[in-house]
N, C-alpha and C positions, 0 to 999 in steps of 0.2 A: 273628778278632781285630781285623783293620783294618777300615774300612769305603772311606774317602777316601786311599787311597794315590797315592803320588806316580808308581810303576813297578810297571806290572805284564806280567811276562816271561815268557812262552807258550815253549814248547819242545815239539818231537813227541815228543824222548824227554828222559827223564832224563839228565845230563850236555850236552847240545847249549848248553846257557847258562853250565856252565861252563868248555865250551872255549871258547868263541867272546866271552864277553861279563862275567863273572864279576869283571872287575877292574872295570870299569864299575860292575858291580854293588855293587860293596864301594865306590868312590870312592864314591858316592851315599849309600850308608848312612852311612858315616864323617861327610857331612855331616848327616845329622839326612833322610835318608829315608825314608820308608816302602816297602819293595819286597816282593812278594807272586809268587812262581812257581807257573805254571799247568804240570805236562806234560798232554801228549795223551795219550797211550800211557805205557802201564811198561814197556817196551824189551824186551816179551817173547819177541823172535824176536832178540834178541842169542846170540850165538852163542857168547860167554863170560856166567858168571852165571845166575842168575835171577832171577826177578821178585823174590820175598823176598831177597836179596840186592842188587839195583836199589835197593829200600827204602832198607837198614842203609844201603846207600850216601850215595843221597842226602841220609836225615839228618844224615849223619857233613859232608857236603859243606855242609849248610846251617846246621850249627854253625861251619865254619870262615868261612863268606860273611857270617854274622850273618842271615840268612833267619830270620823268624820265621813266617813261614806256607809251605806250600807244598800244594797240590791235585792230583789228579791225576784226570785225567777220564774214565781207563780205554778210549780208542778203539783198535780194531783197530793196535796195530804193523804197519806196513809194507801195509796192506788198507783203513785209515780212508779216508772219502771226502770231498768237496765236497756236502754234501748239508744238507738242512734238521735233523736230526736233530742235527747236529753243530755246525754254526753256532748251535743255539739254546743248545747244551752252551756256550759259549764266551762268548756272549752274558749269558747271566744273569750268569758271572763277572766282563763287563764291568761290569754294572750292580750286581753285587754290591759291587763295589771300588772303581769310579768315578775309575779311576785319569786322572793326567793324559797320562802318555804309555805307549803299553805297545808290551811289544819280542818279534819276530816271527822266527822263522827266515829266512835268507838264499833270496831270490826263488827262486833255484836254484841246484842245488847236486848233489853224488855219490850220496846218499842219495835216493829220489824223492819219503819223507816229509817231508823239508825242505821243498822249494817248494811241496808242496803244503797242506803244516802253513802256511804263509807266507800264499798264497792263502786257505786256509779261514780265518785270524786276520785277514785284511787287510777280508775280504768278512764276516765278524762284527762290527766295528769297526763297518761303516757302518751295518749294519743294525739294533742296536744303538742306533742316533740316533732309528729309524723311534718314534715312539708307538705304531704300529698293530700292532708287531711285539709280541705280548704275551708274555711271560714272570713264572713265580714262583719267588720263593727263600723256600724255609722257611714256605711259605704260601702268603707274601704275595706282590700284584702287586707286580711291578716297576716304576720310571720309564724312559722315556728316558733314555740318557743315551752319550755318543759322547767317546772319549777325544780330547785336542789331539791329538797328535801319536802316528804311528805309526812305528816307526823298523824296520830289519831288519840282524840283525846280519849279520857274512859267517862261514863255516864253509870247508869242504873245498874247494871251487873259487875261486879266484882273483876275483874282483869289485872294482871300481874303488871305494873310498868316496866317497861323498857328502861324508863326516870322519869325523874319528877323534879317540878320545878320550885324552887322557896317563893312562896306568894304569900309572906306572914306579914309585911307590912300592906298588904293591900286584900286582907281580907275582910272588913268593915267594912269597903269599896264593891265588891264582890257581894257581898248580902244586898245592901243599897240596889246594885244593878239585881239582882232576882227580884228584890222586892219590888221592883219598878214596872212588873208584871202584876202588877193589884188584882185581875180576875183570876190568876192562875195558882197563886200560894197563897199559905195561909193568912187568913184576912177573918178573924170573927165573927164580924160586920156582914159578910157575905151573903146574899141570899141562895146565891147557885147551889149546883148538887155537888158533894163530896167527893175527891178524886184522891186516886193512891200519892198526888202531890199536893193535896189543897190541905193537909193536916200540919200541924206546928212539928210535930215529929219528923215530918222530912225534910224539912231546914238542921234539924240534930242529924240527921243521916248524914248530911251534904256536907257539917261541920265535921262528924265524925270522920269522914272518908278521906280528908282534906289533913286532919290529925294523923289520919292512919299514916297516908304518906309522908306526910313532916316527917314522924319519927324515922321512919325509913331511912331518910338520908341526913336526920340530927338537926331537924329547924323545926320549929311548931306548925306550921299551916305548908302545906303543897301540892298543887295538883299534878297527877300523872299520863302520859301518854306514850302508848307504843311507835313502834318503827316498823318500815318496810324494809328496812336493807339495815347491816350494821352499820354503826356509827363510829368513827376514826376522832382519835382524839391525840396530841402530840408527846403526853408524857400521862404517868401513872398522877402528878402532881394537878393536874385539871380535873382532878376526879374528886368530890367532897360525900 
């Protein structure tokens, strides 16, 4: 549907973008963005759910986020590697979308597909800029082309941000989209087995960590993410 989007947000699994980054996601759209989700994986070694149920999920999720696209590039849950095969998977979607900034799972993290989904996005990025690196979508060769900025959200471990964004009016929105994963968070009703996210407690985690930031830069709710390279800004006065 897009070609020239403004964010394009990689995730290993389904849901990872809308814990972690989801209000961002929405504040952007709300302005008039274009934002296009990649996952790696279908989360098929989740231990609640399934893959066809990962699906319903995510679409239900990406009706509430306003998502108009979203891809999925099917690599090994929990097994995918750093490897040519994968970065070229990654690659054509950069140059398919041509986005300006696209957003990366947190460096590292609890899960060990995180940093390493982080790494493979971060190391497709550059490569990506290469000309010599040839790639085709739907045929045709590809261009060069290398996003501005790469950003990484933070997830389950703790990470200092680089900044953080005010996502206080779209934090209602943001619970909405996790909860719209029904086999994965807390749910009473549930029959499956118990996971370190399927408790009521780590929706208070994901509210707390969210407050943590706020206060950090004086707004109630925010989520945070680091940088590859400093960030350039025109005066001390764009700083809040």
């Amino acid at each position: 549907m897009y070609t020239n989007v403004d964010i394009l947000a990689f995730a290993a699994h389904p849901d990872d973008l809308e814990l972690s980054a989801s209000g961002t996601l929405m504040k952007h759209i709300a302005e008039g963005k274009k934002v296009v989700i990649v996952d790696l994986t279908q989360g098929e070694l989740g231990s609640r759910g399934t893959i066809e149920t990962r699906y319903a999920e995510a679409f239900d999720a990406d009706h509430i986020m306003g998502i108009s696209q979203r891809v999925n590039l099917k690599m090994a849950d929990g097994f995918f590697e750093i490897n040519e095969v994968n970065k070229r998977l990654i690659i054509e979607q950069i140059r398919r979308f041509q986005p300006k900034i696209v957003l990366a799972n947190a460096i590292s993290d609890r899960h060990p597909d995180h940093g390493r989904g982080s790494q493979l996005v971060s190391e497709a990025c550059f490569l990506s800029g290469l000309r010599k690196v040839n790639t085709k979508w739907e045929g045709a060769e590809q261009l060069a082309f290398r996003p501005d900025f790469v950003y990484h959200y933070i997830q389950d471990h703790y990470l200092e941000p680089d900044f953080a964004i005010d996502v206080t009016d779209f934090v209602d929105k943001k619970f909405e989209a996790i909860m719209a994963y029904k086999t994965q968070f807390h749910n009473p009703n549930s029959k499956e087995p118990q996971t370190p996210i399927s408790g009521e407690d780590f929706l208070d985690f994901i509210k707390g960590r969210m407050l943590q930031y706020g206060r950090s830069i004086g707004v109630k709710y925010a989520e945070g993410f680091q940088v590859e390279r400093t960030i350039g800004v025109d005066n001390f006065f764009d700083l809040k």
